[in-house]
N, C-alpha and C positions, 0 to 999 in steps of 0.2 A: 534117547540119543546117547551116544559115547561118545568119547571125551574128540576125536577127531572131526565127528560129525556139528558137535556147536561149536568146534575152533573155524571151519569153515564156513558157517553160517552168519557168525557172529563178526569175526575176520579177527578174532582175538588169538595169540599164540594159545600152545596146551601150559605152557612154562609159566604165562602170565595167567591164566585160566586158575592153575596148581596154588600160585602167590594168595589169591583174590580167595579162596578154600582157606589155607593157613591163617588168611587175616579174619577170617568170620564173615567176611562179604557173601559166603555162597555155604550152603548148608545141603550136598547133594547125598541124596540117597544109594544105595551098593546094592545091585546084583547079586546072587545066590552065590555066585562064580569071585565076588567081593568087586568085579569090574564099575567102574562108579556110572549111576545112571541120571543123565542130565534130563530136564523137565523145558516146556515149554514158559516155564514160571522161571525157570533159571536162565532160560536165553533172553527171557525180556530185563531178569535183573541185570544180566552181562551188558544186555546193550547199556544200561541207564549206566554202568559202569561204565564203558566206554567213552559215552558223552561227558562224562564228569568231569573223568579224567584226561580227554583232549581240552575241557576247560581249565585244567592243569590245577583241579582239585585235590587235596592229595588222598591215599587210601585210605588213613585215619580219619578224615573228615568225614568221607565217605560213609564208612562203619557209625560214626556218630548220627548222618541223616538217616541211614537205612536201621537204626535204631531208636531212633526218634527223641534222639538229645535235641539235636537239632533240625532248623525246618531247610528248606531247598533256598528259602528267601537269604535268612541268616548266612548261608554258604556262599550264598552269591554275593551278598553284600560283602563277605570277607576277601572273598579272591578279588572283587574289582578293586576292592581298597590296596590290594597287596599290587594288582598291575599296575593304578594309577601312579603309586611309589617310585616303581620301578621305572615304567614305561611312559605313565604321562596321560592324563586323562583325556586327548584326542589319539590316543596310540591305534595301531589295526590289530593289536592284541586283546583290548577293552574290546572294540567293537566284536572282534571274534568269540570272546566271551559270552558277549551277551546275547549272539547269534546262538551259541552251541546251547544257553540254559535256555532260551525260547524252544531250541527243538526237545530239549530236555522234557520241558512240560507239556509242547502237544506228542510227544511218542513218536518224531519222528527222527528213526534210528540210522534209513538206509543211505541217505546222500554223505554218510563222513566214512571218509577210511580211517583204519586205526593200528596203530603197530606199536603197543608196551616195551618202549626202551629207554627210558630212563623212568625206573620207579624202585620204589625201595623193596629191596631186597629181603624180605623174611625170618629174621635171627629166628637160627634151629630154637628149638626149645624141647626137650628130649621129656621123656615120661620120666617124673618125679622130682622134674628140676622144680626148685622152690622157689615164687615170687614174689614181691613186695611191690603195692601201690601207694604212690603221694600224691595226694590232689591239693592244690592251692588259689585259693578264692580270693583273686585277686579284686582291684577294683572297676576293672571293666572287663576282665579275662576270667574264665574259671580254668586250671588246668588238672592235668596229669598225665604222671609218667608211670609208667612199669619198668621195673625194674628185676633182672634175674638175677638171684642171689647166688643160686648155683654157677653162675656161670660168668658172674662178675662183671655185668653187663644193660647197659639201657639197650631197651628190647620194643619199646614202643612212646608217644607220647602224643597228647589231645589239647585244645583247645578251643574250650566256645565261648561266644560272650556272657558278659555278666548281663545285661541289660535288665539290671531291676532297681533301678533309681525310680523315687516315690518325689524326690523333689532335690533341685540341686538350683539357687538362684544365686550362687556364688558368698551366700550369709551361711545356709543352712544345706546340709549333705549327707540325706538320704535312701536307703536301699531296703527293698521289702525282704525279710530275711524269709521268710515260707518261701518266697520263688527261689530264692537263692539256693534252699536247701535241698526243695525238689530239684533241682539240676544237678546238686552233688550228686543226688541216689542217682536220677540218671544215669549220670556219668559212670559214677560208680560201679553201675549195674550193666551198663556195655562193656564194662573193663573184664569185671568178674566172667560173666558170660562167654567172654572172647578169650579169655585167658584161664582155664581153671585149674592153675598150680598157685594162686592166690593165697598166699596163707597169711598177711598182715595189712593193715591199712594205716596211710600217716592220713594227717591234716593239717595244713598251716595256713595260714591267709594273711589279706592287710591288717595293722596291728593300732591301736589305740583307741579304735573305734568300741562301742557300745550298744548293747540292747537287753531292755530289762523282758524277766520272765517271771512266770506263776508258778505254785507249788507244785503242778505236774510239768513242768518242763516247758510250756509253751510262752512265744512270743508275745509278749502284751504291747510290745513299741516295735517301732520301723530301729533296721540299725542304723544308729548315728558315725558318719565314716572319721575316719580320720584326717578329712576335705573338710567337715565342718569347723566356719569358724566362730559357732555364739559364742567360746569364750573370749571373745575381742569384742564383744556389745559391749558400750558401757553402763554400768549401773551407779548413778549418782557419784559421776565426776571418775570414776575408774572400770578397769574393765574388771570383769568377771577373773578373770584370771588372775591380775593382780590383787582383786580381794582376796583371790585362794595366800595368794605369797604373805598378805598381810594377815591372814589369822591365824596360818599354818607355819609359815616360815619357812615355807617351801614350792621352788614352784613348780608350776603346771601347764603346759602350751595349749592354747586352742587346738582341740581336734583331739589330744587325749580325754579318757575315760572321765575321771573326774572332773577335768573343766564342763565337760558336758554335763554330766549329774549334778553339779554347782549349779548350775545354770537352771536347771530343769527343777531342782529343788525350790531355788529361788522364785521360781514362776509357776511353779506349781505345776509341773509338767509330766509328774511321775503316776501309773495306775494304779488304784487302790488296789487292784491283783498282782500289782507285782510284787514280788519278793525276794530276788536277789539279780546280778546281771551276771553278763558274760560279753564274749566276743564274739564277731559271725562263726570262727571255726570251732570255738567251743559250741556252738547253736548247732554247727553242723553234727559234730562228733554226738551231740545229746541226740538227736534227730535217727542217726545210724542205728544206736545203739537201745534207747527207748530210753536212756538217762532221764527222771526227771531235776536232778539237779547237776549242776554245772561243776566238775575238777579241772583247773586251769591250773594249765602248767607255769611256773615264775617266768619264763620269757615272755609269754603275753600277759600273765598280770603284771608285772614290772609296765607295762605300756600304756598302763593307766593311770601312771603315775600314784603319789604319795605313798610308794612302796617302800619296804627296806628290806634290798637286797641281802644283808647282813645276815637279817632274822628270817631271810623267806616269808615275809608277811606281809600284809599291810598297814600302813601307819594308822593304828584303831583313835587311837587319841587324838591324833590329827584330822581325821576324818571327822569326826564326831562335831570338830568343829565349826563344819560347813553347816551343819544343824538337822535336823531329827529330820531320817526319809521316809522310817520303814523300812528299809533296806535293810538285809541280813549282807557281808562278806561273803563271796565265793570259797568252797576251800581251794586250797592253794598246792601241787608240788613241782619237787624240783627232780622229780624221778624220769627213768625210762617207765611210763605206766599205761597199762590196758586199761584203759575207761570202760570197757562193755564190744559186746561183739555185732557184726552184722552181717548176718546170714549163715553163721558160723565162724567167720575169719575173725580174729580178734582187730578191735580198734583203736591205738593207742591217743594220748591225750595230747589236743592238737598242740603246734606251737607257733612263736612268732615266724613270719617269713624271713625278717631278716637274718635269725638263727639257721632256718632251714636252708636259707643261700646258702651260708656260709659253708655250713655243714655237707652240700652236696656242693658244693666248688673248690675247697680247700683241701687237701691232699697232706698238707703240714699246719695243723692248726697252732703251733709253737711260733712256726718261723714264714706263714704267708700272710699277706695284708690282701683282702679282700674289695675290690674297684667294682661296684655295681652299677652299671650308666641304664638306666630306663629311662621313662617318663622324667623320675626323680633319680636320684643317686644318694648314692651313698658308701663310706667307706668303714671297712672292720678289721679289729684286729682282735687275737684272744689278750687279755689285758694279764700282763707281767709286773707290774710294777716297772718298769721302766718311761709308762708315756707321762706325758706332762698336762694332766688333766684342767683342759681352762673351761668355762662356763657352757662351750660350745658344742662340747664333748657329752656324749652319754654312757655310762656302763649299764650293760644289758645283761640279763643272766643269759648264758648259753646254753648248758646244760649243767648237771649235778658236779656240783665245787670246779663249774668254769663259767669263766664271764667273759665279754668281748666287748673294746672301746667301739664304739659309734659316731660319727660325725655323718647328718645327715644334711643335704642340698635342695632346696625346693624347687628346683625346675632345672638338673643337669640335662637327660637328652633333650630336655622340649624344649630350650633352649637353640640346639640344634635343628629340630622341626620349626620353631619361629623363621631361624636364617633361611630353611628349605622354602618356606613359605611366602618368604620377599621376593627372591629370587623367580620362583616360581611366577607369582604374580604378574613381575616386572616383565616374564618372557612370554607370557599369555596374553599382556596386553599390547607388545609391540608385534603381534603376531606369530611367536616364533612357537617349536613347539616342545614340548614341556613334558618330553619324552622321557628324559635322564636326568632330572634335576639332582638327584642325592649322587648319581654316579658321578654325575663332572661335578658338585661338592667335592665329594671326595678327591677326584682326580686332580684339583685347582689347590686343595690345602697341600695334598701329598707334595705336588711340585714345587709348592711354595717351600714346602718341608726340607724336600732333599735340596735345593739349590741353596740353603739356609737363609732364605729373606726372611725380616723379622715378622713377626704377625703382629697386628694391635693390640693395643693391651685395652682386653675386653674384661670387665665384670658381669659378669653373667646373671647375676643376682636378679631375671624378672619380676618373682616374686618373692624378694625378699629373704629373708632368713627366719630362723624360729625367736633369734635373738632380738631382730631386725627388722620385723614384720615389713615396714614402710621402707625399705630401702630399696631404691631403684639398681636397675642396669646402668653400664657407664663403659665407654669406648672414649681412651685417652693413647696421647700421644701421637697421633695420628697428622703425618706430611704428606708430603707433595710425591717422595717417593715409596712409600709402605700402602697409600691409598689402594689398594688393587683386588680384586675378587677373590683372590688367592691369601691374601695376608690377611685378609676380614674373616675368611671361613675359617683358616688357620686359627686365628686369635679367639676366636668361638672355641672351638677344639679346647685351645690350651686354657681358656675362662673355666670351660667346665671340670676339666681336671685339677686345674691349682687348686679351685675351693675345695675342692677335696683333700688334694696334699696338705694345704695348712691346716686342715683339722688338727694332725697332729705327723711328726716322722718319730720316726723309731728306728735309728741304725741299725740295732740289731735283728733285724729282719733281715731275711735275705732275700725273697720274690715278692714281685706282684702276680695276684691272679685277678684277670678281668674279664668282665661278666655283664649280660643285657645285651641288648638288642643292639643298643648304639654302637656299644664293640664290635659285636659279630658280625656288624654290616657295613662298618666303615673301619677299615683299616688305617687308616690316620689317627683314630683314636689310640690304637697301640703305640704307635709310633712315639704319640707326646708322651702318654703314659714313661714310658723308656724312658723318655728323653728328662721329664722330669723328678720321676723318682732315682734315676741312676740308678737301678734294679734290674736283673732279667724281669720282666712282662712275659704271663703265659694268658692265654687266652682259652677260657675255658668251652670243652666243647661238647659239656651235656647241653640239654634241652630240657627247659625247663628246672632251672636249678631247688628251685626253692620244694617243687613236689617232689624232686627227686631226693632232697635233704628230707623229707616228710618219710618219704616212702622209705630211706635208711633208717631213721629214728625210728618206725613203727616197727623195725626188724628187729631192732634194738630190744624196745619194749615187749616182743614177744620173745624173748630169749633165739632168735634166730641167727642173729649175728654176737658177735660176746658186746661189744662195745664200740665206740668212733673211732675209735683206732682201726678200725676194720674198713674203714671208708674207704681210707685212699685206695684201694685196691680197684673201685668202680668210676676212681675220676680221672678223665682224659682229658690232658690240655696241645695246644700247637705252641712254642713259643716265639715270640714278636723277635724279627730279624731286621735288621738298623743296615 
């Protein structure tokens, strides 16, 4: 068949046809004549295309099932989570959905019409333009981004779940690092595949977490996340952590690296095969490359604490005094470095996520302060000597002779998903329907915003602080006139930002850039932002910050790009207008 004849059969344009070719969805064979020859194997994939995609699957995801990252269940389960948000778990959008993946899996193509007009458009990518990949191993997401280097540009980006939790009962927090890794290659290997101007790979993922390995490289433990809290068990009258503070003179949070190996030590938790540790993305980068031992760059071991950033090392003598493991130290740098290759591409040595945000959102790494609202939040800046470091505060190494302050929040956007979630409740059970719950949020604080009614003064603190562990939420001030749906959601809003502002200010900055989910979906967030830092607010509009900070740094490391000063030229923001 040519290319008119399965536009007709199929009822797909040639233009949308041409798209679904460029992205790796359709792999057609050419004619003597070079005219391209369509298959009865390619009209069945177009149809499964079709379906997917009137389930308003997107093309990336797509390329991930028909590569076998991921399964058809995984994709479904993600789009209904993404309607019920939006639309509301009795919506006719869910039920449409679930209608289109039923015909999806018995093969029946012919009762839906279909017309590709809102889909993403294709970025050229020309012969010999040069790319760079970031993947980031979040802790329920794995991602990545591509990124063109030639042409200064995000060019595509992915995400599928983590789901390799071995055990999470809110003590102890869990993930099988072998499944975790096989997904990277996957991933990795749909990227390379679909894209072959591939010439570097980043990695960065969650940071503090832990997993020991043997002298060829392999896992001998599940990794421990940085969710876990055994260092907050007590051991005879204190916890595990504050023994770290009392032997060491330094301390250690539940869920970093060494509270756990403390712990583990203590209890005898460690394998006679192990012999040194790492982080999931160091496990990954080892895995890529055949590494059997672990080079960890100082952004993630600084996240294991009992570091010294000073010396680029770890505190030997301190350590030692948690008591005899067996354990050998990681080596440690603080370089742009290629760890080892995979498949030919070099692959540089992963780093922390919060580094690789910063690094793929920040445009002025001198003069922006960096607002990450996800799950959790967090705020950064490159440290000058001018913040006023109180207890609360972290300095993190960034990269080579640069560091950045840290103030992080344990429960900033979810925070915001509790409030979605009362709400929601409350309109499910009087009947009503629970179609727009985050949109009239929004819409309810916004109005509150612009009419300037005050909002409640909300602490946000669900769970606590790193400081604080035990410290509850707390809604104060609150009368007869502020009481209202609109000042609640508002004061939610402005809870989660203050704790972030007070981490620390720094006049001499001159923007905010903000970044996550909670931004990019609810514009009220910009808004407080503004209103409280008295800063322009930009809103940053990669995708996937943190792989796309990965996938810069790995360009770095292969001599691709000269250095981070070369960033700002791939970061795009919109800025917040009052």
């Amino acid at each position: 068949m040519l290319i008119n004849e399965i536009a007709q059969k199929t009822g797909i344009s040639k233009k949308a046809i041409y798209i679904y070719e460029s992205k790796g969805l359709l792999k057609v064979q050419r004619r003597a004549n070079r005219y391209r020859e369509y298959t009865e194997k390619d009209e069945q994939r177009l149809n499964k295309i079709k379906l997917l995609r009137l389930a308003g699957i997107s093309i990336a995801d797509i390329k991930l099932l028909f590569d076998n990252v991921v399964t058809i269940n995984e994709l479904t389960d993600k789009r209904k989570r993404e309607i019920e948000k939006e639309f509301g778990s009795h919506s006719d959008q869910l039920s449409l959905c679930s209608r289109i993946i039923d015909s999806y899996k018995n093969k029946e193509y012919d009762e839906y019409k279909f017309s590709e007009t809102d889909f993403e458009i294709a970025s050229q990518i020309n012969d010999g333009d040069v790319l760079a990949v970031g993947i980031d191993i979040g802790t329920t997401t794995i991602s990545a981004a591509v990124i063109n280097i030639t042409q200064k540009q995000q060019i595509e980006f992915y995400t599928i779940p983590n789901g390799c939790e071995v055990k999470s009962d809110g003590v102890f927090s869990e993930q099988d690092p072998n499944r975790i890794t096989e997904k990277v290659q996957k991933l990795a290997d749909s990227v390379i595949n679909g894209f072959p101007g591939v010439k570097s790979i980043g990695i960065t993922g969650q940071m503090h977490g832990i997993l020991y390995v043997d002298k060829c490289g392999n896992a001998v433990s599940d990794f421990v996340t940085w969710q876990d809290k055994r260092g907050d068990i007590k051991c005879g009258g204190e916890t595990y952590c504050e023994k770290i503070k009392r032997l060491t003179g330094l301390p250690v949070s539940t869920g970093f690296g060494f509270a756990t190996h403390f712990y583990n030590i203590e209890n005898k938790n460690i394998s006679q095969n192990a012999v040194t540790f790492c982080n999931i993305a160091d496990y990954a980068a080892m895995r890529l490359t055949g590494n059997a031992k672990p080079i960890i760059h100082s952004s993630v071991a600084a996240s294991f604490g009992l570091f010294d950033m000073e010396g680029n090392r770890f505190e030997t003598e301190k350590i030692k005094l948690l008591g005899e493991s067996g354990i050998s130290l990681p080596d440690v740098t603080d370089d742009f470095l290629v760890c080892g290759e995979y498949k030919g591409i070099p692959v540089s040595a992963a780093i922390g996520d919060n580094q690789a945000s910063f690094l793929g959102s920040v445009d002025d790494l001198n003069n922006g302060i960096l607002v990450n609202i996800g799950t959790g939040s967090q705020i950064s800046a490159v440290k000058n000597g001018r913040f006023s470091e109180g207890n609360a505060n972290e300095i993190r190494p960034l990269c080579k002779n640069k560091y950045i302050v840290c103030g992080s929040a344990l429960c900033g956007g979810q925070s915001f998903a509790l409030t979605e979630k009362l709400f929601r409740e409350f309109v499910k059970a009087s009947g009503g329907s629970d179609a727009a719950v985050y949109r009239t949020m929004n819409e309810l604080a916004e109005k509150a915003f612009f009419e300037n009614r005050q909002p409640l003064k909300f602490r946000t603190t669900f769970k606590g602080t790193r400081q604080q562990p035990d410290l509850t939420a707390e809604i104060r001030s609150i009368t007869d006139k502020n009481f209202t749906a609109g000042q609640m959601i508002l004061g939610v809003v402005y809870g989660i930002c203050r704790e972030l502002y007070d981490f620390f200010e720094d006049s001499e900055k001159t923007s905010v850039i903000a970044s996550g989910n909670a931004v990019q979906k609810n514009s009220v967030f910009g808004l407080v932002l503004k209103d409280i830092f008295k800063k322009p607010v930009k809103i940053s509009q990669q995708s996937e910050e943190a792989a796309m900070g990965a996938a810069l740094f790995s360009a770095v490391s292969a001599n691709i790009l000269d250095g981070i000063g070369d960033f700002k030229d791939f970061i795009k923001y919109r800025e917040v207008q009052l």
